[in-house]
C-alpha positions in Angstrom: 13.2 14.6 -29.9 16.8 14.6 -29.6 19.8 12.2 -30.5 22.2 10.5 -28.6 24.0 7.5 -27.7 23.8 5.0 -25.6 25.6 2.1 -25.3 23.7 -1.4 -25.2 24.4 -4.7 -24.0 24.8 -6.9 -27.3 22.4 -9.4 -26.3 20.5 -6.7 -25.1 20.7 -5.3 -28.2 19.7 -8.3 -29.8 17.2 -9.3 -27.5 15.8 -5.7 -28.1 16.5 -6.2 -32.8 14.4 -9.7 -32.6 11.6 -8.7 -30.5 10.8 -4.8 -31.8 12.7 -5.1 -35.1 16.4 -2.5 -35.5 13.4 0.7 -36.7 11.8 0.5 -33.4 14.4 0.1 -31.0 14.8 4.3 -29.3 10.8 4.4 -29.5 11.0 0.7 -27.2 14.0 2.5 -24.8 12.0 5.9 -24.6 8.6 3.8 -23.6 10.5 1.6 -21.0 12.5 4.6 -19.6 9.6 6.9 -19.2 7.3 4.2 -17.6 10.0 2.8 -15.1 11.7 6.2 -14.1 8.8 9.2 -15.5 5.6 7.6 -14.9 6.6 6.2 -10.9 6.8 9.5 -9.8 3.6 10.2 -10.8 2.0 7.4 -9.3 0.2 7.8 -5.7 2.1 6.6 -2.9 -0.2 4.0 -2.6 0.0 2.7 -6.1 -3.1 1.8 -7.9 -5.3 3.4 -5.1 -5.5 6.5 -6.7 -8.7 7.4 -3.9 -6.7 6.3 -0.7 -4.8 9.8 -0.2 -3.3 11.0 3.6 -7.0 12.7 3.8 -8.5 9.3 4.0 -6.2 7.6 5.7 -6.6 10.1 8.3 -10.1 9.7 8.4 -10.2 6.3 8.1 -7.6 6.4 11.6 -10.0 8.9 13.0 -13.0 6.8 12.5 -11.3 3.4 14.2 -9.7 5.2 17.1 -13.5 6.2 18.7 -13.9 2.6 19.1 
């Protein structure tokens, strides 16, 4: 982990002290950043279809143009 600043909003700031509590707010800012900027990248270009990959679709294609 490493420290730094960021500035906030105040009512984001509050919003964030109400719901969380002031202890937990870089742990809440770390899990939001990481799943909206991190974890997208990761994600298939197809979303939750992890098993439709360009192989398939391919093959899919392949399979519906011979009729």
């Amino acid at each position: 982990m490493e420290k730094t600043t960021i500035m906030l909003r105040e009512d984001v700031k509050e919003a964030l002290e109400k719901e969380f509590g002031k202890r937990q707010i870089s742990r809440i800012i770390n899990e939001l950043l990481f799943r909206e900027i991190i974890a997208q990248k990761s994600r298939s270009m197809f979303g939750v279809d992890k098993w439709l990959t360009k192989k398939k679709i391919k093959e899919v294609r392949e399979h519906h143009d011979r009729f």
